[in-house]
PDB file with one MODEL, atoms N, CA, C and O in Angstrom:
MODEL        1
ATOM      1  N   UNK A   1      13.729   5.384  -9.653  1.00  0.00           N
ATOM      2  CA  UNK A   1      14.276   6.732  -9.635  1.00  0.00           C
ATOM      3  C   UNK A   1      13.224   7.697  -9.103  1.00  0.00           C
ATOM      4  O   UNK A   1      12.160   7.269  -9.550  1.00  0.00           O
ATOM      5  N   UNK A   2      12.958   8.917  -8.285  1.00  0.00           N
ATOM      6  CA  UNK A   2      12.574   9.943  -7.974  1.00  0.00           C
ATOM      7  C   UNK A   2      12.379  10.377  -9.249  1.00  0.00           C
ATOM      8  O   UNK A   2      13.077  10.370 -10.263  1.00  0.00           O
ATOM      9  N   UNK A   3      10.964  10.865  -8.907  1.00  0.00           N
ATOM     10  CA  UNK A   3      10.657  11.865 -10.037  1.00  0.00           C
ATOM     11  C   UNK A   3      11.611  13.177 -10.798  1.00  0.00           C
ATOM     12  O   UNK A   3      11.494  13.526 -11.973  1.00  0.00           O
ATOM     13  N   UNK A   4      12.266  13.585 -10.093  1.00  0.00           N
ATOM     14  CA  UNK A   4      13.364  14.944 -10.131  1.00  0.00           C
ATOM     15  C   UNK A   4      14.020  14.680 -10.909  1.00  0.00           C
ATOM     16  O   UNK A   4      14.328  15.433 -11.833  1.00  0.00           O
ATOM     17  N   UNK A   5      14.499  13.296 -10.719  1.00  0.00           N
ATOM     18  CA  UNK A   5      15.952  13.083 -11.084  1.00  0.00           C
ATOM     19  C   UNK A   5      15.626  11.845 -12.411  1.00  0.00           C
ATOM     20  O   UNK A   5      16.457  11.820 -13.319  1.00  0.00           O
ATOM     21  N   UNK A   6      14.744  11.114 -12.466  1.00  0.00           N
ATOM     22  CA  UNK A   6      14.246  10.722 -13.747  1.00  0.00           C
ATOM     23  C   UNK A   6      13.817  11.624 -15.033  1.00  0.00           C
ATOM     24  O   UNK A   6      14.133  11.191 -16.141  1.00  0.00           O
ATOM     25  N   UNK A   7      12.937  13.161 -14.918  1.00  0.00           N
ATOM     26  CA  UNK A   7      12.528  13.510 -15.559  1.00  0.00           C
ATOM     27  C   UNK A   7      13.840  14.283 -16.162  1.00  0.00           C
ATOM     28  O   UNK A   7      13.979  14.203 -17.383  1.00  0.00           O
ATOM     29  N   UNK A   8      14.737  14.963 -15.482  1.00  0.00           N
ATOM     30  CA  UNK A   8      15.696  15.372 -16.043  1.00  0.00           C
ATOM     31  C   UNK A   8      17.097  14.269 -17.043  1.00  0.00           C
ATOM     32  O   UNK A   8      17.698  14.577 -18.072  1.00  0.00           O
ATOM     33  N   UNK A   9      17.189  13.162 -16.315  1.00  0.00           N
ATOM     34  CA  UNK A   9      17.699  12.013 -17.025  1.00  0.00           C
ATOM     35  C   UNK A   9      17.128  11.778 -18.728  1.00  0.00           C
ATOM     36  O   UNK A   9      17.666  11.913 -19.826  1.00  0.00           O
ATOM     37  N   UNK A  10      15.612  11.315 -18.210  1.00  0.00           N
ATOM     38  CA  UNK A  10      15.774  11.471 -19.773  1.00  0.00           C
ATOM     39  C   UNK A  10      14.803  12.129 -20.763  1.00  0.00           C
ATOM     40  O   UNK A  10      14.098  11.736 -21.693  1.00  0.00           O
ATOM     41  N   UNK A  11      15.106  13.458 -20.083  1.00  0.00           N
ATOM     42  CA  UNK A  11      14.914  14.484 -21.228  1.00  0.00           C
ATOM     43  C   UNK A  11      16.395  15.180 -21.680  1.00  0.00           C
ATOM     44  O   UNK A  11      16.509  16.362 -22.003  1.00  0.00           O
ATOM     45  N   UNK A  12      17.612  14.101 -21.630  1.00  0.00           N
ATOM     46  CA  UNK A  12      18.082  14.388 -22.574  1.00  0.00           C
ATOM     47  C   UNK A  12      18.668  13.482 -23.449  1.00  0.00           C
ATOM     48  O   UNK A  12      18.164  12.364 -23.563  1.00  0.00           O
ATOM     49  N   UNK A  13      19.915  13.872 -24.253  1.00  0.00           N
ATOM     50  CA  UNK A  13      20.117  12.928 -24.982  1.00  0.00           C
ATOM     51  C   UNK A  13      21.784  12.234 -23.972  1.00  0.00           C
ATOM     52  O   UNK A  13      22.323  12.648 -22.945  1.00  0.00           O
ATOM     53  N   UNK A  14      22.080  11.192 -24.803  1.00  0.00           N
ATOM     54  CA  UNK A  14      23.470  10.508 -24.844  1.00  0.00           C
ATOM     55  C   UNK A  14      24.464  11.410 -25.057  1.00  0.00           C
ATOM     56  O   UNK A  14      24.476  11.937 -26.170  1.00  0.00           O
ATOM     57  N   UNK A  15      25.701  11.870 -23.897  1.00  0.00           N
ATOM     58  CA  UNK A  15      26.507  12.882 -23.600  1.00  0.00           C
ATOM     59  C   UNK A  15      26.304  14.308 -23.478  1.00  0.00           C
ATOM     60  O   UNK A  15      27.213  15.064 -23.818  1.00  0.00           O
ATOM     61  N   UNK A  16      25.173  14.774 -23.015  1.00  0.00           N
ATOM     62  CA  UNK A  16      24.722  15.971 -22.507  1.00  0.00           C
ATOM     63  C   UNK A  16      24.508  15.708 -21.059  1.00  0.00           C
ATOM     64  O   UNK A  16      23.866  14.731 -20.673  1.00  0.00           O
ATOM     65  N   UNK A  17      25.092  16.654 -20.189  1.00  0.00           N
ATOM     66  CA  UNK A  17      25.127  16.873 -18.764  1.00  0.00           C
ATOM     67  C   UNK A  17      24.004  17.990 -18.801  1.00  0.00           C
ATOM     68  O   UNK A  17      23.536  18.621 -19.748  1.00  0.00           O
ATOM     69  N   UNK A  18      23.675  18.024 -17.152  1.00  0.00           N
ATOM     70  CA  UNK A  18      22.386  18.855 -16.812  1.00  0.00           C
ATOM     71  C   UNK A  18      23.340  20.737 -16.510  1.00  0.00           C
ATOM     72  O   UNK A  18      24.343  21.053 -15.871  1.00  0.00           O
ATOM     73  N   UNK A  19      22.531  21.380 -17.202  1.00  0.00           N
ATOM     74  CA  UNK A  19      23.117  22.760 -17.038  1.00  0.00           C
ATOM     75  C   UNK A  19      22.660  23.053 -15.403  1.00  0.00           C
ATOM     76  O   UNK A  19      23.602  23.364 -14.675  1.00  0.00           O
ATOM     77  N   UNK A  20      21.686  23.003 -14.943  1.00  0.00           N
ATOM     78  CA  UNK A  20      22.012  23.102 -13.281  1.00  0.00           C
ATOM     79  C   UNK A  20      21.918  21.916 -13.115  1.00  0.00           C
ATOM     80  O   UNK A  20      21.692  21.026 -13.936  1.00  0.00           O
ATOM     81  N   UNK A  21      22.228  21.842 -11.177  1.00  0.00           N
ATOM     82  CA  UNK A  21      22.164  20.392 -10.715  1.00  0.00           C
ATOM     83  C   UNK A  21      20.651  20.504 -10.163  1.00  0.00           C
ATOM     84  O   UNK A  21      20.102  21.507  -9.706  1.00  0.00           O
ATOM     85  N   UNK A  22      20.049  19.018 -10.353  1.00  0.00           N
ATOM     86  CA  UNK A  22      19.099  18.492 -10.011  1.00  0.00           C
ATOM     87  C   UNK A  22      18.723  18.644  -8.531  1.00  0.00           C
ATOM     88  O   UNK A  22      19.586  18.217  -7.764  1.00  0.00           O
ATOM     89  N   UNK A  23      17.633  19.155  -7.968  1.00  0.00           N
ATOM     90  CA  UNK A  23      17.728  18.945  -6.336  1.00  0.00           C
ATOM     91  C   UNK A  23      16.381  17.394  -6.206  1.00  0.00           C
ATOM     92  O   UNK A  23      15.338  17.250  -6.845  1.00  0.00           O
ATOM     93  N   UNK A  24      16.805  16.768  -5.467  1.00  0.00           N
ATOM     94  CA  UNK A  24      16.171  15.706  -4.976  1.00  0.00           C
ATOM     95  C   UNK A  24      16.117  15.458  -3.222  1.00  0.00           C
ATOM     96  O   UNK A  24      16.782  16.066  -2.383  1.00  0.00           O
ATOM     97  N   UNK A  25      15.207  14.478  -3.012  1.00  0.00           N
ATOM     98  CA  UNK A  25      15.459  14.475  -1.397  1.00  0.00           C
ATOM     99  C   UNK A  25      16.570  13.616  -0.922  1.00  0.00           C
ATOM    100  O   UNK A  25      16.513  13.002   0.143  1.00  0.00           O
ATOM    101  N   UNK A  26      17.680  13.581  -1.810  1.00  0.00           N
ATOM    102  CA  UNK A  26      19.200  13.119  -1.520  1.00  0.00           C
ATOM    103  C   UNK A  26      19.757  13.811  -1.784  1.00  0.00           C
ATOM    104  O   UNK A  26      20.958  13.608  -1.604  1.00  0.00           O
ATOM    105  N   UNK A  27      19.455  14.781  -2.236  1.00  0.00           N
ATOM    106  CA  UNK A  27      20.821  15.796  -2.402  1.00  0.00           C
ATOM    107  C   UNK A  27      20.446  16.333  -3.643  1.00  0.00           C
ATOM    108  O   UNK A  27      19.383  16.407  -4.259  1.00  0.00           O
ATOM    109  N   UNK A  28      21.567  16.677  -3.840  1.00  0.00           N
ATOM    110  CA  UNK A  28      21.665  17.718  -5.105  1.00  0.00           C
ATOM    111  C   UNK A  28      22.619  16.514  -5.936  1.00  0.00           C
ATOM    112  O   UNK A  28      23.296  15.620  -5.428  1.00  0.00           O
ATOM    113  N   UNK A  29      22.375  16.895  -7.652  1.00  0.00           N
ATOM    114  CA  UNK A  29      22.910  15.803  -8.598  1.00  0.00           C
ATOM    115  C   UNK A  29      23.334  17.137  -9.951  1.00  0.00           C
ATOM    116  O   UNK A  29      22.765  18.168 -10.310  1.00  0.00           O
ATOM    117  N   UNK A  30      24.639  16.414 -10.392  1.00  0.00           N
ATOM    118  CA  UNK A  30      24.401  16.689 -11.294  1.00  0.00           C
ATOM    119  C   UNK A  30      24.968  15.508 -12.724  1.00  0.00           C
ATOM    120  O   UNK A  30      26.128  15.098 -12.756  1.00  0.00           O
ATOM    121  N   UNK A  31      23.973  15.133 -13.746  1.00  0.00           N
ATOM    122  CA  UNK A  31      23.609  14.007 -14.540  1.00  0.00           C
ATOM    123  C   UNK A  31      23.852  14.653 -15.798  1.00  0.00           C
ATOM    124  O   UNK A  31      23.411  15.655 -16.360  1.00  0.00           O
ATOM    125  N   UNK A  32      24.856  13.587 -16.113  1.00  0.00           N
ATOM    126  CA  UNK A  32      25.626  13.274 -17.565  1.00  0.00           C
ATOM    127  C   UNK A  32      24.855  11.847 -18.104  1.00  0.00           C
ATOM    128  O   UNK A  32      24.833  10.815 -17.434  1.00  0.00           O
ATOM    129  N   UNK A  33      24.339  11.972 -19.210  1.00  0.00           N
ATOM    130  CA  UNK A  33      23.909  10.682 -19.849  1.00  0.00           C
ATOM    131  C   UNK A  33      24.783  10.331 -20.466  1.00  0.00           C
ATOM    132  O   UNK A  33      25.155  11.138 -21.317  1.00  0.00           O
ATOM    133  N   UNK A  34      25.584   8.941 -20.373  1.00  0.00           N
ATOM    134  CA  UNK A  34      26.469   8.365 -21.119  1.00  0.00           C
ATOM    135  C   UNK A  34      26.121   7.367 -22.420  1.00  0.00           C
ATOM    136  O   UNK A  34      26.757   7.032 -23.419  1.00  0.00           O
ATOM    137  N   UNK A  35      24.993   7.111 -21.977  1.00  0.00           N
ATOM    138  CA  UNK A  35      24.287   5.886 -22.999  1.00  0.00           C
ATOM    139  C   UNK A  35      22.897   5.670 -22.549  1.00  0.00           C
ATOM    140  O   UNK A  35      22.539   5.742 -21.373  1.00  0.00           O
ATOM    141  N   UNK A  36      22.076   5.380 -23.635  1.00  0.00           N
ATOM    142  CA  UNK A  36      20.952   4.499 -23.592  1.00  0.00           C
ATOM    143  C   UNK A  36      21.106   3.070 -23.910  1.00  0.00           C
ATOM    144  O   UNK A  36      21.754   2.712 -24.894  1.00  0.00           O
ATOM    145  N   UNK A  37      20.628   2.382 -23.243  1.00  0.00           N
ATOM    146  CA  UNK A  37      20.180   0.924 -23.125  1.00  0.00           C
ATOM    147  C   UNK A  37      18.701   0.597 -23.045  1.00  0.00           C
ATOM    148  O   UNK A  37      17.944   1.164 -22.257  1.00  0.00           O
ATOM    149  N   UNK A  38      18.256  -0.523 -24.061  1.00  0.00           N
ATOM    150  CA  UNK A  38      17.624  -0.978 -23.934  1.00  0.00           C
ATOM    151  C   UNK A  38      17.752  -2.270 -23.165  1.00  0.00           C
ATOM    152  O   UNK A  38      18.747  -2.944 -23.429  1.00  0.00           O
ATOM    153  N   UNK A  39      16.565  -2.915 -21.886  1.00  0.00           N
ATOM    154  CA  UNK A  39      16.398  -4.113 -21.935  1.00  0.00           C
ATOM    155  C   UNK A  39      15.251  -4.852 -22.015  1.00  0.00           C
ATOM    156  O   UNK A  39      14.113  -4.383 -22.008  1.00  0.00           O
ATOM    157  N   UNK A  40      15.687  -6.550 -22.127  1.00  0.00           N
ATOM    158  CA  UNK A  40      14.348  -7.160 -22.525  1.00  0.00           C
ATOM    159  C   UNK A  40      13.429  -7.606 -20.603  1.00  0.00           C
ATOM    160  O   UNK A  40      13.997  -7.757 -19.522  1.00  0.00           O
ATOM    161  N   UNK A  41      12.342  -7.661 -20.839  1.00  0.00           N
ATOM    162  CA  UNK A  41      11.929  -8.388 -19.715  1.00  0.00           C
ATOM    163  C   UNK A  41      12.148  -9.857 -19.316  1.00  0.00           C
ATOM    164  O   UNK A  41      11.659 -10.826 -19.897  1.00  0.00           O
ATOM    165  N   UNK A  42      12.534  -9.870 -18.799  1.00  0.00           N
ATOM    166  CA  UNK A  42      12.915 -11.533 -18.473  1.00  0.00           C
ATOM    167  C   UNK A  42      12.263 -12.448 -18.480  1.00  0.00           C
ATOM    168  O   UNK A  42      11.575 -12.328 -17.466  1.00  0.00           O
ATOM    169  N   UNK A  43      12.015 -13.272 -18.931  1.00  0.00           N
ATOM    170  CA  UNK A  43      11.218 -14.579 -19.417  1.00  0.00           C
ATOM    171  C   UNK A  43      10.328 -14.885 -18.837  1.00  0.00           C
ATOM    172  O   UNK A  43      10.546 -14.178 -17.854  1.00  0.00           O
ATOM    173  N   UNK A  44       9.243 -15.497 -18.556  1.00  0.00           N
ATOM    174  CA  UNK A  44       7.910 -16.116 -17.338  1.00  0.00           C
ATOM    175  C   UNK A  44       9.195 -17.098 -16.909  1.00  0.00           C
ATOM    176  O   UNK A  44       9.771 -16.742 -15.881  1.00  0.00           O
ATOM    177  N   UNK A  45       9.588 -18.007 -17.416  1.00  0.00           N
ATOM    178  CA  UNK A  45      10.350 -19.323 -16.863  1.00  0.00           C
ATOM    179  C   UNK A  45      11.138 -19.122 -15.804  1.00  0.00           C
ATOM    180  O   UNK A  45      11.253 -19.784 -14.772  1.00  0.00           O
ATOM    181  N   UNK A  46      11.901 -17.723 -16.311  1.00  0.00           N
ATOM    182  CA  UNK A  46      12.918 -16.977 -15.443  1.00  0.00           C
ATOM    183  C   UNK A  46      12.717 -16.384 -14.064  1.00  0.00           C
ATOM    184  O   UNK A  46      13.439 -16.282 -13.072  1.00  0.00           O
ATOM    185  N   UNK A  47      11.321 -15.985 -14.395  1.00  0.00           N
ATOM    186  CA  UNK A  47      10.840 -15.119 -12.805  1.00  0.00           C
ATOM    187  C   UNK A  47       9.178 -16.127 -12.328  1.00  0.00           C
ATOM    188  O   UNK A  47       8.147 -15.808 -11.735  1.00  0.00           O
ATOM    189  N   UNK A  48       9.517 -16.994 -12.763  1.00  0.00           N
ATOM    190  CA  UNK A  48       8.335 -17.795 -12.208  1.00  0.00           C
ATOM    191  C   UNK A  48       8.042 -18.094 -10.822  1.00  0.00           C
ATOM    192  O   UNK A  48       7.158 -17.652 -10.088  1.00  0.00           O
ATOM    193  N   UNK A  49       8.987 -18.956 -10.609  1.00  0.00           N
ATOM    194  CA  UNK A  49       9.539 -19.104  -9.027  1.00  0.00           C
ATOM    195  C   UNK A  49       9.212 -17.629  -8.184  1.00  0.00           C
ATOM    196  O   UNK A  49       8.255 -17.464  -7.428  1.00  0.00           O
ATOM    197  N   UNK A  50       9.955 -16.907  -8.421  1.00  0.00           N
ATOM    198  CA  UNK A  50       9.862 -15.425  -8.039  1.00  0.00           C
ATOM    199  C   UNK A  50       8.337 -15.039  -7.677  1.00  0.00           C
ATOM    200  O   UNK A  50       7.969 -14.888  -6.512  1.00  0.00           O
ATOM    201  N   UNK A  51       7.741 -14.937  -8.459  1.00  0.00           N
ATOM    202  CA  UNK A  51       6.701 -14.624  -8.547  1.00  0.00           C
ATOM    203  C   UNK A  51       5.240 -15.725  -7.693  1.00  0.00           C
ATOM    204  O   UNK A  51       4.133 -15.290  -7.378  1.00  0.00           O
ATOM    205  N   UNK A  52       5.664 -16.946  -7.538  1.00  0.00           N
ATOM    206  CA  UNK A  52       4.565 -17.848  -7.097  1.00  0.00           C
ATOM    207  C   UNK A  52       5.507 -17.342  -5.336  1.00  0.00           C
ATOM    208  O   UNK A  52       4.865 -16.742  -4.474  1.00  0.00           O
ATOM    209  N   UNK A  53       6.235 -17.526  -5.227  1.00  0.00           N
ATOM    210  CA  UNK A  53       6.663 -16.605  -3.756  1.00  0.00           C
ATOM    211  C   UNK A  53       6.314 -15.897  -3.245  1.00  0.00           C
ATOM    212  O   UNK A  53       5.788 -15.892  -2.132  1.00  0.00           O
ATOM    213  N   UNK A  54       6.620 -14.775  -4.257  1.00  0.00           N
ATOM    214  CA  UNK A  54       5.836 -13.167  -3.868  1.00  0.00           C
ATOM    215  C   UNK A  54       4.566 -13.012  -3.778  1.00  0.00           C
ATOM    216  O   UNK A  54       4.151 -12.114  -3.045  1.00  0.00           O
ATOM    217  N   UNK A  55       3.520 -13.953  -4.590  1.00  0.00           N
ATOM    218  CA  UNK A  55       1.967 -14.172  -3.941  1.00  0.00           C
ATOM    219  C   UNK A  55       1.670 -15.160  -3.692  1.00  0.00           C
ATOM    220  O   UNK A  55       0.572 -15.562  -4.077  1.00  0.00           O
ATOM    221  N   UNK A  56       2.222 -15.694  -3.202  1.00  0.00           N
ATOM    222  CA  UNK A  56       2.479 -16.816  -1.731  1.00  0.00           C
ATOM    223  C   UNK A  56       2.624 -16.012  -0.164  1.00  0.00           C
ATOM    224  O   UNK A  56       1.970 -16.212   0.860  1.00  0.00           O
ATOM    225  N   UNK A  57       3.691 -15.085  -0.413  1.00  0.00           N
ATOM    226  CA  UNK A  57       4.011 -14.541   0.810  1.00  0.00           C
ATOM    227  C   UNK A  57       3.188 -13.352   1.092  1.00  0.00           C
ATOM    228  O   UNK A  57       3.053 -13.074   2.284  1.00  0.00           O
ATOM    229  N   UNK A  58       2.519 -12.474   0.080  1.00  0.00           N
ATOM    230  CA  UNK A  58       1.472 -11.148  -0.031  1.00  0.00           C
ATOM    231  C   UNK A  58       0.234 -12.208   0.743  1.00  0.00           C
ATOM    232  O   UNK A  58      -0.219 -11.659   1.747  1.00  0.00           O
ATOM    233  N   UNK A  59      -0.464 -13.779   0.432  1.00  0.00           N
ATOM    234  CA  UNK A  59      -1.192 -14.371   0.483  1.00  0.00           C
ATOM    235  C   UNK A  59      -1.707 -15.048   2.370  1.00  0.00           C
ATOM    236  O   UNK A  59      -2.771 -15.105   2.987  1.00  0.00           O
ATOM    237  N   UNK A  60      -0.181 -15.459   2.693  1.00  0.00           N
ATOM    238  CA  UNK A  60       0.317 -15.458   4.006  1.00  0.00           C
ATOM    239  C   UNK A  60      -0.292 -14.364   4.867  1.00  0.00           C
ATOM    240  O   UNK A  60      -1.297 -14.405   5.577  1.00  0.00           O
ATOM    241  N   UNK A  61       0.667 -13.256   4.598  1.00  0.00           N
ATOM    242  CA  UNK A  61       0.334 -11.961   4.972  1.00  0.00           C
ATOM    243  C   UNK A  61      -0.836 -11.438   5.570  1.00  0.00           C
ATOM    244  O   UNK A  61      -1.072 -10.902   6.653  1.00  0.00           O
ATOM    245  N   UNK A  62      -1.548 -11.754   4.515  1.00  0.00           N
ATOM    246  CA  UNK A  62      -3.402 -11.351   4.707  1.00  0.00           C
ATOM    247  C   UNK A  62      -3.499 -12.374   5.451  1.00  0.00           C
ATOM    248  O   UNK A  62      -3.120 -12.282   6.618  1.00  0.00           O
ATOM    249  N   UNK A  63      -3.944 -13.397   5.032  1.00  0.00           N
ATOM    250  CA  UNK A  63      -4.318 -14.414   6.365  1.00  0.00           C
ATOM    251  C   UNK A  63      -4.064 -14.183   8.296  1.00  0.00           C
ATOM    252  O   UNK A  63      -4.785 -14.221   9.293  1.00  0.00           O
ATOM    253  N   UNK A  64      -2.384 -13.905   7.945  1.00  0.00           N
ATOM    254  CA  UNK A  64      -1.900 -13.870   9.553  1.00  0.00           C
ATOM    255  C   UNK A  64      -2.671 -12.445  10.230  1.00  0.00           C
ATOM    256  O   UNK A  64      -3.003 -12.241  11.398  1.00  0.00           O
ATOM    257  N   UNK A  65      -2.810 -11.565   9.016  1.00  0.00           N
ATOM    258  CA  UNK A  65      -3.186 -10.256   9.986  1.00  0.00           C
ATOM    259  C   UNK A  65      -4.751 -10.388   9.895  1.00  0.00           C
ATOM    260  O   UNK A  65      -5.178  -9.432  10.542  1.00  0.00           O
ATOM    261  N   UNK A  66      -5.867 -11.152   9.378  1.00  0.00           N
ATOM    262  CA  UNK A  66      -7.549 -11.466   9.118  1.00  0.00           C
ATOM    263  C   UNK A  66      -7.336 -12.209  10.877  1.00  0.00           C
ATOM    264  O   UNK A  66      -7.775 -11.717  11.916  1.00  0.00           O
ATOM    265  N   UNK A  67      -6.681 -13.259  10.759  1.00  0.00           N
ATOM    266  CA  UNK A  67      -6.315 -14.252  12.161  1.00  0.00           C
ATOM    267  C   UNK A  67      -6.475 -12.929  13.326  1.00  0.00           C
ATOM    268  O   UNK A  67      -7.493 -12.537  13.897  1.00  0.00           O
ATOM    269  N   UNK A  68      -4.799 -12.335  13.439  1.00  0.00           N
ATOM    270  CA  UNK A  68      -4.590 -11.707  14.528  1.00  0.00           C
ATOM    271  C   UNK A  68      -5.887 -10.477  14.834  1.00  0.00           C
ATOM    272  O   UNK A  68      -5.989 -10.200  16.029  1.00  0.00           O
ATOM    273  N   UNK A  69      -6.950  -9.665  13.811  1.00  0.00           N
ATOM    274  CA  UNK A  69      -7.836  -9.219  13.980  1.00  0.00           C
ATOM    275  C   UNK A  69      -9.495  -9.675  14.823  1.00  0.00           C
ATOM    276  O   UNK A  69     -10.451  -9.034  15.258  1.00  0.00           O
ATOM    277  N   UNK A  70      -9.148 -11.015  14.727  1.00  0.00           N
ATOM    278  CA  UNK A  70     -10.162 -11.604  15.673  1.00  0.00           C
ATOM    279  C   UNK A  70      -9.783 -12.513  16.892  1.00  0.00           C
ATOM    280  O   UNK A  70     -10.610 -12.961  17.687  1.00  0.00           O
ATOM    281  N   UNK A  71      -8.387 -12.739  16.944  1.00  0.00           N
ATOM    282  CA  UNK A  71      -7.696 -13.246  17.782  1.00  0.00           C
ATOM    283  C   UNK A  71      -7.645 -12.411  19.750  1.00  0.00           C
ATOM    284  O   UNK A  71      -7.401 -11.222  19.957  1.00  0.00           O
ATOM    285  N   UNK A  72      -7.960 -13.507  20.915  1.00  0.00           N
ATOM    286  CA  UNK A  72      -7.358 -12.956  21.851  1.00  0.00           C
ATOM    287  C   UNK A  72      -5.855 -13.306  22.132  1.00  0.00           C
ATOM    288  O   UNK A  72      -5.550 -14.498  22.181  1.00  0.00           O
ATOM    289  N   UNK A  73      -5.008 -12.457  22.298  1.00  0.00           N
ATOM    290  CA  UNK A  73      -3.707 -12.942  22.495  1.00  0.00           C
ATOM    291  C   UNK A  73      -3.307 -12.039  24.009  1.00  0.00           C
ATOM    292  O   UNK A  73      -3.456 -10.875  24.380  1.00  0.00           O
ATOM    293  N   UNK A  74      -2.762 -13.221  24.571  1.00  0.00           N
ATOM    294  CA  UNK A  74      -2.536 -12.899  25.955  1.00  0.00           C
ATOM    295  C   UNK A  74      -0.706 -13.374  25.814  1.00  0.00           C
ATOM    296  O   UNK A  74      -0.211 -14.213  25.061  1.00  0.00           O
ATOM    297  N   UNK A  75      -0.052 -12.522  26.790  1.00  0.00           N
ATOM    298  CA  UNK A  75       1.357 -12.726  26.761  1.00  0.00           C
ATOM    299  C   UNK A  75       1.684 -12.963  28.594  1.00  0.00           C
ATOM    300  O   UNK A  75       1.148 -12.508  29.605  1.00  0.00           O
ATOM    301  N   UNK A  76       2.753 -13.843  28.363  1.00  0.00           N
ATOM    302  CA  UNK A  76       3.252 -13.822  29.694  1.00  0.00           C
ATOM    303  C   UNK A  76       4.531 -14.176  30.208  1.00  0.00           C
ATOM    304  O   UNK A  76       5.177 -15.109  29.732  1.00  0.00           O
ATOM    305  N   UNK A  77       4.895 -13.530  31.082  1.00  0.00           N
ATOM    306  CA  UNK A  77       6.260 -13.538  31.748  1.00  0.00           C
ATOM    307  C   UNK A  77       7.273 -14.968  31.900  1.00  0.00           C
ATOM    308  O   UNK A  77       6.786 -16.068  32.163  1.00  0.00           O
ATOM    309  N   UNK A  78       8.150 -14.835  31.773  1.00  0.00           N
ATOM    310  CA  UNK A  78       8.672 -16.533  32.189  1.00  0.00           C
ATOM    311  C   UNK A  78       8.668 -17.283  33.087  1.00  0.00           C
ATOM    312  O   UNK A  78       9.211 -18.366  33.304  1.00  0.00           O
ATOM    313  N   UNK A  79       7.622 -16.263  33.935  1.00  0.00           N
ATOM    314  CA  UNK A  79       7.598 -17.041  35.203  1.00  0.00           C
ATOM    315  C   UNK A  79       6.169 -17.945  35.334  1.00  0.00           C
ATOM    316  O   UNK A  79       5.850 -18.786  36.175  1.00  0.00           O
ATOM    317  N   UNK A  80       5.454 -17.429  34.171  1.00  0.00           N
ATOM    318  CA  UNK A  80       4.044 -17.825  33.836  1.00  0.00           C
ATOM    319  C   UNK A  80       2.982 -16.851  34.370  1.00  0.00           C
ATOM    320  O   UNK A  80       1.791 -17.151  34.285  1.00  0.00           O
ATOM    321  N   UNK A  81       3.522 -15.290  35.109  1.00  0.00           N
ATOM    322  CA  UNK A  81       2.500 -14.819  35.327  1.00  0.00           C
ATOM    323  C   UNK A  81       2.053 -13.635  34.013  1.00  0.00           C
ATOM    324  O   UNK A  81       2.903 -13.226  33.222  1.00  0.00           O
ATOM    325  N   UNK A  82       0.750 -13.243  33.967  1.00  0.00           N
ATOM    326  CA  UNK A  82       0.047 -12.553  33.001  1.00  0.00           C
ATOM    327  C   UNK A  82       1.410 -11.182  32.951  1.00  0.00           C
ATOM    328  O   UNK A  82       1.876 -10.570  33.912  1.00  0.00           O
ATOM    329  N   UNK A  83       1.786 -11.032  31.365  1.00  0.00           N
ATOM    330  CA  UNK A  83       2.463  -9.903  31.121  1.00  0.00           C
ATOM    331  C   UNK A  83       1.334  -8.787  30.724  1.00  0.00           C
ATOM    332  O   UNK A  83       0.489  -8.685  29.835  1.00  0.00           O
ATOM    333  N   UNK A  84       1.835  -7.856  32.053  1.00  0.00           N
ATOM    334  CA  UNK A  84       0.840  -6.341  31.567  1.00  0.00           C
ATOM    335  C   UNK A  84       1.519  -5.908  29.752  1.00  0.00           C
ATOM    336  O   UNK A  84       2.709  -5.870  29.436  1.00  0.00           O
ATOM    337  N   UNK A  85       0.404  -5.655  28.907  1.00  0.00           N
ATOM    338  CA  UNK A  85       0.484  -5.323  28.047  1.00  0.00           C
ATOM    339  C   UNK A  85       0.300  -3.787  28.031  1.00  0.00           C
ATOM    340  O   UNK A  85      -0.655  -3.151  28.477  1.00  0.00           O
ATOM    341  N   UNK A  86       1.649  -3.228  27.295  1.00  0.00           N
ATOM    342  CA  UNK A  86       1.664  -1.491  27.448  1.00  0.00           C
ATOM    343  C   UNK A  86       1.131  -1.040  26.002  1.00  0.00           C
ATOM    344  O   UNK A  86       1.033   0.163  25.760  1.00  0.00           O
ATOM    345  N   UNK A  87       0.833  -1.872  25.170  1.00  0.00           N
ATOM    346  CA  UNK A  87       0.195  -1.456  24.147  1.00  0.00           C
ATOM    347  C   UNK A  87      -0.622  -2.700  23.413  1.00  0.00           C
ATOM    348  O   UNK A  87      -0.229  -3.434  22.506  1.00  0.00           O
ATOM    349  N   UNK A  88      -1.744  -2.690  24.030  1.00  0.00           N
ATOM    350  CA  UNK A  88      -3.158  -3.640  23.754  1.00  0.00           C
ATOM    351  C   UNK A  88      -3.577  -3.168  22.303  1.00  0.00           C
ATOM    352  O   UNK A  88      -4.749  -3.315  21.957  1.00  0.00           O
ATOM    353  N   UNK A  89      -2.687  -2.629  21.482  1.00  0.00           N
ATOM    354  CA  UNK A  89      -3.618  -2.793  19.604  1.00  0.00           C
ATOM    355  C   UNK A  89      -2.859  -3.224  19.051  1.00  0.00           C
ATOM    356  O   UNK A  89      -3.084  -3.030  17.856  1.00  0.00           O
ATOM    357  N   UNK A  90      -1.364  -4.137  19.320  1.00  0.00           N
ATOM    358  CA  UNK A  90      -0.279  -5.008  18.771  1.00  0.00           C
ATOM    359  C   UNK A  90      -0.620  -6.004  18.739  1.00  0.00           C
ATOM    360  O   UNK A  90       0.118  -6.895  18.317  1.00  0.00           O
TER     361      UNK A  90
ENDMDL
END
């Protein structure tokens, strides 16, 4: 949530609407709390997978761009001749 529109959410209670509307950089709101909910965090077992992915792929990441920082990379046409490069820091 945007700051705007979180801080007014819940500073109030369950069935109180906002006396003005909220401005945010989506628009303008105006927020009725219907309920609070609590939830639990989801298990290690549950988001395990998830997670050996996500710094797997953050892990990737770094590598390919450490590579492409010392890398010469030359491109070329299909005909095999040298493609002029219009932007040499890609």
């Amino acid at each position: 949530m945007v700051p705007a529109f979180s801080e007014a959410a819940f500073s109030m209670k369950p069935g109180e609407t906002t006396k003005e509307p909220v401005q945010t950089q989506f628009g303008w709101h105006v927020i009725k709390v219907e309920e609070r909910r609590t939830t639990q965090p989801p298990k290690l077992d549950e988001v395990a997978q998830d997670l050996r992915q996500a710094v797997s792929r953050e892990i990737g990441t770094a590598y390919l761009q450490d590579l492409r920082k010392s890398a010469t990379i030359e491109r070329f046409n299909m005909d095999g001749t040298p493609k002029k490069d219009d932007n040499p820091a890609q």
